[in-house]
N, C-alpha and C positions, 0 to 999 in steps of 0.2 A: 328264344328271343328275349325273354326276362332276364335271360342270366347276362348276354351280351351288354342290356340296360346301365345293368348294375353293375356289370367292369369299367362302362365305359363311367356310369355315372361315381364309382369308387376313385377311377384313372382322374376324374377332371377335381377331385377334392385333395385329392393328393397335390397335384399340381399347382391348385388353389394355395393349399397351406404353403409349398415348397416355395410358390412366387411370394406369398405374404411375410414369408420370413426374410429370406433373400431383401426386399424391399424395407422391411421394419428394422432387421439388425443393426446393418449400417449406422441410424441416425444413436445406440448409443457409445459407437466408437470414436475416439476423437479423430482429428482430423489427421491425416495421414497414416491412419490404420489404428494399431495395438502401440504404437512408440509411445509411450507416457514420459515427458520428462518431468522431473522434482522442478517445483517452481524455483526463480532466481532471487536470492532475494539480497538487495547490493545496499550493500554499508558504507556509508560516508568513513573517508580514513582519518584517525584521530588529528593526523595535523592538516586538511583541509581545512580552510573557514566557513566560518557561517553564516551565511548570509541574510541581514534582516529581508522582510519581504512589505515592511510598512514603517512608516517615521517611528521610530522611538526612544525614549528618554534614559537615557543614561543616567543611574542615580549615585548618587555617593555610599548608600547604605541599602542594606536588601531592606525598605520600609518605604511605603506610598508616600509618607510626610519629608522622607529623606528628598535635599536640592539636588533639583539634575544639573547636571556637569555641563553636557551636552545633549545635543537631538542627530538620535541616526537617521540619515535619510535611508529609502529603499535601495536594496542592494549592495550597501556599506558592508564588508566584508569583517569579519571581531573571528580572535578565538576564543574557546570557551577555558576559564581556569579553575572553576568551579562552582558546583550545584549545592542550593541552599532551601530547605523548608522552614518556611516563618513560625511562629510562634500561631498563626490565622489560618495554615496548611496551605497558604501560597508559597509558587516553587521561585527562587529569583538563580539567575545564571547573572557568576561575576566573568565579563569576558573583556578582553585588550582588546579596541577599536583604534588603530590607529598605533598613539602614541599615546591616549586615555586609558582607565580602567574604571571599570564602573560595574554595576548591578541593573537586570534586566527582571522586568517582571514577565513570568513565562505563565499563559493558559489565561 
């Protein structure tokens, strides 16, 4: 009778563990099994524009004291013709907005 005990009580630990895994593993597979894909990671192409996302000030020269030209509104599409670090480690981006050219101060 002791031994019956101890199969049945061996049978239901086994079981135990077999359901506890079965239910654990799962949560660290991703979702739709073992498929892992490489993340995407999507680059704007050089001759898209760029689009401001708040008004700003079109300068004449990459320098805070330099006159703005113009004011971009939001959404005003420029391309970029080139990246500039100041003398202060501010970055300024000289881009065509339009029929303008000017200096952005970028960060």
């Amino acid at each position: 009778m002791a031994d019956i005990r101890m199969m049945q009580s061996s049978a239901a630990w086994r079981w135990a563990a077999l359901l506890g895994f079965a239910l654990i593993t799962p949560v660290g597979l991703p979702a739709g099994g073992a498929d892992r894909r490489p993340l995407e990671v999507r680059r704007r192409c050089a001759g898209d524009p760029l689009l401001s996302n708040q008004a700003v000030a079109l300068r004449a020269a990459p320098e805070q004291r330099a006159p703005a030209l113009q004011q971009l509104g939001p959404g005003e599409p420029m391309r970029v013709l080139r990246s500039w670090r100041g003398s202060s480690g501010q970055r300024w981006l000289q881009v065509q907005a339009a029929d303008r050219r000017g200096w952005l101060a970028v960060g």
